[in-house]
C-alpha positions as protocol buffer text, in pm:
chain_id: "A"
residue {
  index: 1
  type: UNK
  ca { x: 1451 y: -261 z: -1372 }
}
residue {
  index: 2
  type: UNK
  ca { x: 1292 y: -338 z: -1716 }
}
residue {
  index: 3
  type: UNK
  ca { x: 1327 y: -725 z: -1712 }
}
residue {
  index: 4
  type: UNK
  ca { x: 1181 y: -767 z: -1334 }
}
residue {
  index: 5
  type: UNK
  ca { x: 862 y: -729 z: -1214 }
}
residue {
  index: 6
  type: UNK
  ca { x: 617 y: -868 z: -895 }
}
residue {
  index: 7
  type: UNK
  ca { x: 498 y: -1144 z: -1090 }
}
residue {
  index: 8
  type: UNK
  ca { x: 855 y: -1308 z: -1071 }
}
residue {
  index: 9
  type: UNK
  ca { x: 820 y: -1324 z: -724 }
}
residue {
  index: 10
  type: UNK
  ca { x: 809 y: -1669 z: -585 }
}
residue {
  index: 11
  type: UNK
  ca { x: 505 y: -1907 z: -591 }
}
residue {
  index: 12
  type: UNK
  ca { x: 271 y: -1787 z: -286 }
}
residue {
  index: 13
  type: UNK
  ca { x: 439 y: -1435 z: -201 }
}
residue {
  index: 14
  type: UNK
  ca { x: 217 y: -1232 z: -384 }
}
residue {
  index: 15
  type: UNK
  ca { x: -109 y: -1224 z: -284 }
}
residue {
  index: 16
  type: UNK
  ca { x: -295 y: -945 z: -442 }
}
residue {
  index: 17
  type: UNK
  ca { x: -137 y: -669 z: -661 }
}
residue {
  index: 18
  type: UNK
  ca { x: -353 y: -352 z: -762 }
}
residue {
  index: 19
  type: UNK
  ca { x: -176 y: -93 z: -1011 }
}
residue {
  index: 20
  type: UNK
  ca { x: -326 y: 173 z: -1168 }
}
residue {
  index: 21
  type: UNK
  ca { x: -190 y: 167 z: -1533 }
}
residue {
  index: 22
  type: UNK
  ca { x: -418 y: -150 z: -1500 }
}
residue {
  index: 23
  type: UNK
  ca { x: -715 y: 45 z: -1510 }
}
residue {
  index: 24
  type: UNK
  ca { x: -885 y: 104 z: -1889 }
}
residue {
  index: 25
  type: UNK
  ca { x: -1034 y: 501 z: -1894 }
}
residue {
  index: 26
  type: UNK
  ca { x: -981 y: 838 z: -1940 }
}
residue {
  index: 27
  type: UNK
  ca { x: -878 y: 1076 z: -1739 }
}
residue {
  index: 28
  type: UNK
  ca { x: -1156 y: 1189 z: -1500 }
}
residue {
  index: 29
  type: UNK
  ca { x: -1319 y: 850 z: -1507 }
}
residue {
  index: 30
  type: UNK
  ca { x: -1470 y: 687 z: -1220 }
}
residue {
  index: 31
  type: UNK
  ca { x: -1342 y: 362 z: -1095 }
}
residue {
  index: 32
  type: UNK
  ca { x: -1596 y: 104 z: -1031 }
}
residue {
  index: 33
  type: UNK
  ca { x: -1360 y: -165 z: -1009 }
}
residue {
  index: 34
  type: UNK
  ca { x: -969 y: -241 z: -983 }
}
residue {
  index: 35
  type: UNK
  ca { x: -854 y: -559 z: -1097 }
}
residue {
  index: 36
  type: UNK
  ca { x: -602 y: -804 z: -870 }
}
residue {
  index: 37
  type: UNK
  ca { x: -289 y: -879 z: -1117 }
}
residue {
  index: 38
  type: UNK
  ca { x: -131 y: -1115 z: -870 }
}
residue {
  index: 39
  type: UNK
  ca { x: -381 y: -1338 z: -1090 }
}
residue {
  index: 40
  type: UNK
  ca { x: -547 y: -1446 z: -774 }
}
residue {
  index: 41
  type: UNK
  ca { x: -894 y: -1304 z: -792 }
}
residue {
  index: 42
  type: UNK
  ca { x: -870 y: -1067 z: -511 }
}
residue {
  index: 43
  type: UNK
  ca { x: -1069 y: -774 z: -737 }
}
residue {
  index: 44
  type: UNK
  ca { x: -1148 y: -416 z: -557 }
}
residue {
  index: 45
  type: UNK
  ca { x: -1490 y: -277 z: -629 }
}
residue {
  index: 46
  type: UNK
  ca { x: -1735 y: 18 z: -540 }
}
residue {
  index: 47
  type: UNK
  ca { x: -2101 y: -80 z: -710 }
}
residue {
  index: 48
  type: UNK
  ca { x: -2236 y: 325 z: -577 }
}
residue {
  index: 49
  type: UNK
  ca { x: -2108 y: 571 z: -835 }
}
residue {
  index: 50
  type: UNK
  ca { x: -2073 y: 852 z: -608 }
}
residue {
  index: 51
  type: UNK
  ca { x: -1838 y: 636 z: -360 }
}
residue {
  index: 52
  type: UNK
  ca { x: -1619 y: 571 z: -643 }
}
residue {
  index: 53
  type: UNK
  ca { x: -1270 y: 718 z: -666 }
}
residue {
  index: 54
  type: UNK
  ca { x: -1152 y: 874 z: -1052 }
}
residue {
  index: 55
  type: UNK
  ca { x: -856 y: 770 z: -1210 }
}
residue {
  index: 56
  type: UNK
  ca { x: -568 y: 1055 z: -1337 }
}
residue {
  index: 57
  type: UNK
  ca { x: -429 y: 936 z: -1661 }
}
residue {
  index: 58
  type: UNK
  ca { x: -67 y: 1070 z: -1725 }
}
residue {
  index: 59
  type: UNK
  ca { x: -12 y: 1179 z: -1350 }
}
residue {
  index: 60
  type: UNK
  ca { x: 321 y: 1008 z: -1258 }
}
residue {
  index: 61
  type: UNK
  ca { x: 604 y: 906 z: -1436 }
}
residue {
  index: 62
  type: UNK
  ca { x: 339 y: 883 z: -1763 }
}
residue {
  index: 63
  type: UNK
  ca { x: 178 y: 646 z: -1553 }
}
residue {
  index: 64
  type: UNK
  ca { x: -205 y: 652 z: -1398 }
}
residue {
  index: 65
  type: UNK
  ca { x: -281 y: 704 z: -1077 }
}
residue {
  index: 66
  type: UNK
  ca { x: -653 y: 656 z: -848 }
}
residue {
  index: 67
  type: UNK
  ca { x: -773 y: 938 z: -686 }
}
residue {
  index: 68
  type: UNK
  ca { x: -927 y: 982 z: -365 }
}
residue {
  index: 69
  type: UNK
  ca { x: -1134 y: 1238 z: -275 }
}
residue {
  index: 70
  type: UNK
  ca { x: -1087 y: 1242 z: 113 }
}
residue {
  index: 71
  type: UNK
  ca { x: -1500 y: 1195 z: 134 }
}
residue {
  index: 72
  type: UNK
  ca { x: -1637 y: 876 z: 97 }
}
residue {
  index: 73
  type: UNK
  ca { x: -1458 y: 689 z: -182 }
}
residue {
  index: 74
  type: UNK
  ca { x: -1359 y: 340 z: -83 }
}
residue {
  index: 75
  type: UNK
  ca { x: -1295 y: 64 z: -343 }
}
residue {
  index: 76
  type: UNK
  ca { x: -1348 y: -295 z: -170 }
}
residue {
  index: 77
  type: UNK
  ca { x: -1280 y: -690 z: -220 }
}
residue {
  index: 78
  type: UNK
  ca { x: -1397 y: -969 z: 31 }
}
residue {
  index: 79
  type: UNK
  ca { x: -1208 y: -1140 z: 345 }
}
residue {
  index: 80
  type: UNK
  ca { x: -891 y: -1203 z: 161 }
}
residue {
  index: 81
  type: UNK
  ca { x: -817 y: -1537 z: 367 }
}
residue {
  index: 82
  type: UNK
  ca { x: -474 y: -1560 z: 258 }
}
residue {
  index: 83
  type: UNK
  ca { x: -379 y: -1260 z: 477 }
}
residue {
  index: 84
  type: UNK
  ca { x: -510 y: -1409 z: 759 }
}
residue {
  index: 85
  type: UNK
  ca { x: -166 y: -1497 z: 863 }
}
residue {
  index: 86
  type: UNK
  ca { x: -205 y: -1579 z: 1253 }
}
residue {
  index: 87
  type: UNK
  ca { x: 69 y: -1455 z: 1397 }
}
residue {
  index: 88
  type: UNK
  ca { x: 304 y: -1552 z: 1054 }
}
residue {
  index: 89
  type: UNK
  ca { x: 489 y: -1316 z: 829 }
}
residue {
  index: 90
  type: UNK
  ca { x: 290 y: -1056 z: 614 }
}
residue {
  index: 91
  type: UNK
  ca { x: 446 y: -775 z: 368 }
}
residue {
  index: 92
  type: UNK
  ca { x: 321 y: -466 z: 205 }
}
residue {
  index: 93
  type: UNK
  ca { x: 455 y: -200 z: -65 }
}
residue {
  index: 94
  type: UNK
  ca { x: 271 y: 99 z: -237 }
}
residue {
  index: 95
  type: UNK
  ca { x: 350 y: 437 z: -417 }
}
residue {
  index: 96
  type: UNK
  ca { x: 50 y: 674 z: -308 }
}
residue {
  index: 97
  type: UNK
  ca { x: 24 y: 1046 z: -213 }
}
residue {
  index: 98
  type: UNK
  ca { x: -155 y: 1129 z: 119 }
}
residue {
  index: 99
  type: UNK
  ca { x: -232 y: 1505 z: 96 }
}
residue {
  index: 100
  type: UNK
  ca { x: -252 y: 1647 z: 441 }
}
residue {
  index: 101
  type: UNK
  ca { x: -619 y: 1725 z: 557 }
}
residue {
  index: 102
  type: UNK
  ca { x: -604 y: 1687 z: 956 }
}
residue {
  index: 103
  type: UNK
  ca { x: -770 y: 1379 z: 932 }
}
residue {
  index: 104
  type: UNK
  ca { x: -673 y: 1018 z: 1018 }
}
residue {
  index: 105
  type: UNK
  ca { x: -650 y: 859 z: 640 }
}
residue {
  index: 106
  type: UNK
  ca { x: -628 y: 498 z: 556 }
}
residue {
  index: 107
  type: UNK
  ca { x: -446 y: 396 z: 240 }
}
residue {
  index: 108
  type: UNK
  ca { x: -572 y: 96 z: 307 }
}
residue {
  index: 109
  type: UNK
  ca { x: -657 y: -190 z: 557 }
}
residue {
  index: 110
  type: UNK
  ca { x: -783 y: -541 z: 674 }
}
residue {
  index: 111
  type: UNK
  ca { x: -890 y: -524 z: 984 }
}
residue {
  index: 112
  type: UNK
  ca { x: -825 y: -130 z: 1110 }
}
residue {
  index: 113
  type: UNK
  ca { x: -564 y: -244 z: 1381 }
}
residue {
  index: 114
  type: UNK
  ca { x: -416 y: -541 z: 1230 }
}
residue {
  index: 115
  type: UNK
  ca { x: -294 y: -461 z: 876 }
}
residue {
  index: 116
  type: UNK
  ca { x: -299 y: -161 z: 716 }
}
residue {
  index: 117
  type: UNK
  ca { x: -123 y: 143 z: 632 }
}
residue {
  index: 118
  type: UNK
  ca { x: -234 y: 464 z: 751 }
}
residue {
  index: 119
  type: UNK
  ca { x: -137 y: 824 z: 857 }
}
residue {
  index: 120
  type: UNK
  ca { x: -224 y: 941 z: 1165 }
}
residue {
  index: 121
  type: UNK
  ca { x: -410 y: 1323 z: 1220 }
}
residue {
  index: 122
  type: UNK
  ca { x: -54 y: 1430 z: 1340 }
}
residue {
  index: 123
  type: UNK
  ca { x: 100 y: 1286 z: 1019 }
}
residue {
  index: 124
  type: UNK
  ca { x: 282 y: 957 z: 1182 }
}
residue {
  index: 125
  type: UNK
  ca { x: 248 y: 681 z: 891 }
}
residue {
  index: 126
  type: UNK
  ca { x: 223 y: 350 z: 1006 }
}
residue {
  index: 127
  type: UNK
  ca { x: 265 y: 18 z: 880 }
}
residue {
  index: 128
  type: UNK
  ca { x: 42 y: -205 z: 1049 }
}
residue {
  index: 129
  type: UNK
  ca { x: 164 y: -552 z: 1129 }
}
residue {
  index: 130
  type: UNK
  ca { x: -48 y: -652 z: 1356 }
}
residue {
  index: 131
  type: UNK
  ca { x: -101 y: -426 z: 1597 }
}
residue {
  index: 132
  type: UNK
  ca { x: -91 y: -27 z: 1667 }
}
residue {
  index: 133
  type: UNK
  ca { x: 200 y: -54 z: 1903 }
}
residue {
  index: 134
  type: UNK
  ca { x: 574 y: -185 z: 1780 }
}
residue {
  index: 135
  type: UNK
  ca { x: 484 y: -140 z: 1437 }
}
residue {
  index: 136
  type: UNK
  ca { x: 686 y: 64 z: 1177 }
}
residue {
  index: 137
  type: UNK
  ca { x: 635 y: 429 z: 1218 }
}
residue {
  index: 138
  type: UNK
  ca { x: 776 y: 722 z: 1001 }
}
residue {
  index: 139
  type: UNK
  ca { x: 737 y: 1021 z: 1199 }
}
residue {
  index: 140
  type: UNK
  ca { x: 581 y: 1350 z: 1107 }
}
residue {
  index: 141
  type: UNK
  ca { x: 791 y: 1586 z: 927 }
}
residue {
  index: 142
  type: UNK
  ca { x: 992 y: 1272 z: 759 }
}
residue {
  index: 143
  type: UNK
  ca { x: 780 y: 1181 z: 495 }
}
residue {
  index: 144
  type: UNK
  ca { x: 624 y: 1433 z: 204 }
}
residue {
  index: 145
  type: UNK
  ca { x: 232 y: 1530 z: 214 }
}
residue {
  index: 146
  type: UNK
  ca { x: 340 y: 1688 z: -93 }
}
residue {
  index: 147
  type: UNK
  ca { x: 484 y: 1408 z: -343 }
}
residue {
  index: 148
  type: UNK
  ca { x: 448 y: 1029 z: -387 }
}
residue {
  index: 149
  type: UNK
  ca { x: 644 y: 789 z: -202 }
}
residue {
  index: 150
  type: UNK
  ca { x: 733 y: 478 z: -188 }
}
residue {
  index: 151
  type: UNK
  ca { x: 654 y: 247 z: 136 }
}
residue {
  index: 152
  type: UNK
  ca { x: 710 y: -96 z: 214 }
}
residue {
  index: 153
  type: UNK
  ca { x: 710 y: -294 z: 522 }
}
residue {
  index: 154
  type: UNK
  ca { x: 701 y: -690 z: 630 }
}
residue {
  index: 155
  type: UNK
  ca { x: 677 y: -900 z: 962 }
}
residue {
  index: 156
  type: UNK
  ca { x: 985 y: -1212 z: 939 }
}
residue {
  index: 157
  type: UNK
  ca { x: 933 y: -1443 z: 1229 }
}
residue {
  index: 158
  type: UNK
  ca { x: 762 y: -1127 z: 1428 }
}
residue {
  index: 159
  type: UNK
  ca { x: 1057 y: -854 z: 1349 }
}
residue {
  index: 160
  type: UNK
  ca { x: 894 y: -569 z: 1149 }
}
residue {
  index: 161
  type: UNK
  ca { x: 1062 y: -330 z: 922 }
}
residue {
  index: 162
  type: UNK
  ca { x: 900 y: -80 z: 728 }
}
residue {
  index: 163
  type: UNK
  ca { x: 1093 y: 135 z: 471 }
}
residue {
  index: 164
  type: UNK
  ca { x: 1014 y: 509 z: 324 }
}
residue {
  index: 165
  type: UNK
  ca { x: 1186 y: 514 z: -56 }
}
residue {
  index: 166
  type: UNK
  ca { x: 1401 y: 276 z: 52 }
}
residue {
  index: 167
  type: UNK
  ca { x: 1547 y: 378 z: 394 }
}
residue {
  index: 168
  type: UNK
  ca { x: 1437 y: 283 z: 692 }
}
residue {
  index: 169
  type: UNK
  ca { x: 1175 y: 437 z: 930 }
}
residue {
  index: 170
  type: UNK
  ca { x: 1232 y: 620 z: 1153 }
}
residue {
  index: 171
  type: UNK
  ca { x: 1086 y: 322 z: 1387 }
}
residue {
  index: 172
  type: UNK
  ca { x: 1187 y: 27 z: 1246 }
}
residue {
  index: 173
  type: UNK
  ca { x: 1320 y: -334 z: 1402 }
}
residue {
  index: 174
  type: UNK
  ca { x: 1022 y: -333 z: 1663 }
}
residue {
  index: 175
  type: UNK
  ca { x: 892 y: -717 z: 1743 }
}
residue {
  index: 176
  type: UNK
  ca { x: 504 y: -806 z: 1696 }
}
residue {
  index: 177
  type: UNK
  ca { x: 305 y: -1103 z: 1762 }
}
residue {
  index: 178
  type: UNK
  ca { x: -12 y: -986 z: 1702 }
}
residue {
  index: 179
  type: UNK
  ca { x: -248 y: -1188 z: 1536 }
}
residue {
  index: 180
  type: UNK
  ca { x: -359 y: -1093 z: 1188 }
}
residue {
  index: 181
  type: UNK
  ca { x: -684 y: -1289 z: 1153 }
}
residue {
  index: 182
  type: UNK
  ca { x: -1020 y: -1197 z: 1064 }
}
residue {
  index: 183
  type: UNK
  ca { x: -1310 y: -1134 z: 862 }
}
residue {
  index: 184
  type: UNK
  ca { x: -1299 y: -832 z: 809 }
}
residue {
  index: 185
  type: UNK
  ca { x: -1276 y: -709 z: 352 }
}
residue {
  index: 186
  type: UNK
  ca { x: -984 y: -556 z: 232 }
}
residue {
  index: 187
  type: UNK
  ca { x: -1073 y: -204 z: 169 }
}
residue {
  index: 188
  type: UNK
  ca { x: -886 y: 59 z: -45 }
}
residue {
  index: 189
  type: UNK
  ca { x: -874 y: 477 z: 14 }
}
residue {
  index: 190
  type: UNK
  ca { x: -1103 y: 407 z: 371 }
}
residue {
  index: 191
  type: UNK
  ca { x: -1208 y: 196 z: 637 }
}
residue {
  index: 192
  type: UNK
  ca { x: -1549 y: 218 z: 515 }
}
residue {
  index: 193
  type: UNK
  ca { x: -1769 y: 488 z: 362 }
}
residue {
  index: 194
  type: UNK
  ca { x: -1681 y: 840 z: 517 }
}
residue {
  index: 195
  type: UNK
  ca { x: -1452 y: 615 z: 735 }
}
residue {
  index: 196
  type: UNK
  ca { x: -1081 y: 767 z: 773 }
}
residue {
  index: 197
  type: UNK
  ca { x: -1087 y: 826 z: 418 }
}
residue {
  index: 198
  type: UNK
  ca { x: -763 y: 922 z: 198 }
}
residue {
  index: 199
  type: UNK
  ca { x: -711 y: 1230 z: 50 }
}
residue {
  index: 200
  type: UNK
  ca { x: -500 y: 1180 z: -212 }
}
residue {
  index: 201
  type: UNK
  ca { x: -353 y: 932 z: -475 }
}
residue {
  index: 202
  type: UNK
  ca { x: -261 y: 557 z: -519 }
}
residue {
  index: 203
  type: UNK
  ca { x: -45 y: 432 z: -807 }
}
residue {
  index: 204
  type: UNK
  ca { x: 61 y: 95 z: -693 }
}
residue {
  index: 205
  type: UNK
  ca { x: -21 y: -169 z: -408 }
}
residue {
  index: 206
  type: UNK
  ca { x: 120 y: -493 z: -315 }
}
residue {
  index: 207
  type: UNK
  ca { x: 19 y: -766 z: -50 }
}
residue {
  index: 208
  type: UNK
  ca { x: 155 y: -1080 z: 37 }
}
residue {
  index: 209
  type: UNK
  ca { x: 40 y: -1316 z: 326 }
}
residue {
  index: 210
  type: UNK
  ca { x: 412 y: -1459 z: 294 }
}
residue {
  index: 211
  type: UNK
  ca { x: 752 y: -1446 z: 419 }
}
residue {
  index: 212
  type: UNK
  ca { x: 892 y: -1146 z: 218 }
}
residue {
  index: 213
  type: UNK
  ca { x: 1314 y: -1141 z: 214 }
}
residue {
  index: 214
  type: UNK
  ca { x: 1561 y: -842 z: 190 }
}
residue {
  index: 215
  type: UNK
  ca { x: 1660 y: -940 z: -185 }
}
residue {
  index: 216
  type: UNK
  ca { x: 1278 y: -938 z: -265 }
}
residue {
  index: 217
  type: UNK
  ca { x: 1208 y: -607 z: -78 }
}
residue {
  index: 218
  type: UNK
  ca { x: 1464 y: -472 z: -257 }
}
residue {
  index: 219
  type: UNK
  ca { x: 1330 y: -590 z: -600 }
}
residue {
  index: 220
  type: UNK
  ca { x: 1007 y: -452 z: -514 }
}
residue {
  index: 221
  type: UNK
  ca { x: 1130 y: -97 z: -423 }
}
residue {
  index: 222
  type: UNK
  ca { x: 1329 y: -108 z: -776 }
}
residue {
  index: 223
  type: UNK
  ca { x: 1088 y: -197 z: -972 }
}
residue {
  index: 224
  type: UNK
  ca { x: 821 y: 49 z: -820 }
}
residue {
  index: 225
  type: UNK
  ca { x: 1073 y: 364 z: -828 }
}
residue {
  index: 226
  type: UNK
  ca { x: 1196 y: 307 z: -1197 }
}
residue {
  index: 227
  type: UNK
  ca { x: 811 y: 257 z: -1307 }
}
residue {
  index: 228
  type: UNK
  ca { x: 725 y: 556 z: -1142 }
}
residue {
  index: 229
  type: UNK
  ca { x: 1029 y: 752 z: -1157 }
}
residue {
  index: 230
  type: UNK
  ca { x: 1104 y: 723 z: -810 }
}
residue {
  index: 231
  type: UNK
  ca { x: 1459 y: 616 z: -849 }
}
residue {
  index: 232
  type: UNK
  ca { x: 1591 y: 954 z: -767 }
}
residue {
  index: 233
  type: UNK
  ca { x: 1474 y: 887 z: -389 }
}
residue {
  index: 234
  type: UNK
  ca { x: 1632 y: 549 z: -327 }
}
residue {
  index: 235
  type: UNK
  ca { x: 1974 y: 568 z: -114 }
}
residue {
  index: 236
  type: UNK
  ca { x: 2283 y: 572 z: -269 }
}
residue {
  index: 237
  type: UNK
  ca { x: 2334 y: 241 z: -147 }
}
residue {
  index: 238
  type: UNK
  ca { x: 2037 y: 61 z: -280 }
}
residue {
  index: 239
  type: UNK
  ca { x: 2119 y: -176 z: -519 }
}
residue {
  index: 240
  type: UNK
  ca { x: 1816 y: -108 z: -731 }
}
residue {
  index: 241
  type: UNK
  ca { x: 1925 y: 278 z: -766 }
}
């Protein structure tokens, strides 16, 4: 999908948008700071060099990626207020690798049990939409620990979906009113320092505190898996393929 991309989405749905191939270095480099392309200010940052994460130039697809290192890398922003939804739609999407170290890993999070996404010790990825119960779950054993994927997941008038390279979860459909409202920052790779840290990479990620439709799910998932080479994994039936 060469002539689409998130920034076409409509006024308000994107709310922060961190990609990797953003990021000026070489390979090896630590990452102090990851700029918000949504254009909305919403910049990660980690001030303590040894917290930082490095970023792997050429890793996917040609394309950079961030690495965590499963420790105590974290990259943060503030309270993003616009994803203090209430109980009112909310949307994700990233391409990231979780390598499997027996530990609870955050990709990451706003408030631990509101939004985030995460993998459980046993390997259950969630997509957090307000809650830690009927939420969008991909069981262990149906996702790779091994190779990137491609996740994305939304709450429409309290129905959440959440999608693994473009076919549903294994749990998916499941109705949540949770709130999503706090004060909590927006962190990336942990919940905070030596907190449920990631081991593993992130290419892409994309918030909205917005009402996120099929046809723009589907854009999303097209335009991540042909920018990182993805495609391959889509089903059949995607129209993005």
């Amino acid at each position: 999908m060469p002539d689409w991309d998130p920034s076409r989405l409509s006024a308000g749905t994107l709310t922060a948008w961190y990609k990797a191939d953003s990021i000026s270095g070489s390979d090896g480099d630590s990452v102090s700071a990851w700029a918000d392309s949504s254009g909305n200010g919403h910049n990660a940052a980690q001030a303590t060099s040894a917290r930082q994460p490095t970023l792997q130039t050429n890793e996917l697809n040609s394309k950079s990626v961030v690495r965590f290192d499963g420790t105590n890398d974290i990259l943060s922003d503030s309270d993003i207020a616009a994803l203090d939804v209430g109980t009112g739609d909310i949307w994700m999407a990233a391409v990231f690798k979780s390598t499997d170290d027996s530990g609870v890993q955050f990709m990451f999070e706003k408030g631990t049990t509101s939004f985030a996404l995460m993998t459980t010790a046993a390997g259950v990825l969630q997509a957090r939409l307000g809650g830690t119960s009927n939420i969008p779950l991909q069981s262990a054993g149906n996702w790779s620990r091994t190779a990137f994927v491609l996740v994305t997941a939304s709450r429409v008038s309290a129905s959440c979906n959440g999608f693994v390279n473009g076919s549903n979860m294994t749990t998916t459909g499941t109705t949540n009113t949770g709130s999503i409202s706090n004060s909590d920052v927006f962190d990336i790779g942990a919940t905070a320092v030596g907190g449920n840290p990631m081991t593993g990479d992130i290419a892409e990620i994309l918030v909205g505190g917005a009402t996120l439709d099929t046809n723009q799910r589907q854009k999303i998932e097209g335009y991540l898996a042909h920018k990182y080479g993805l495609q391959g994994n889509l089903p059949s039936d995607h129209p993005y393929k």
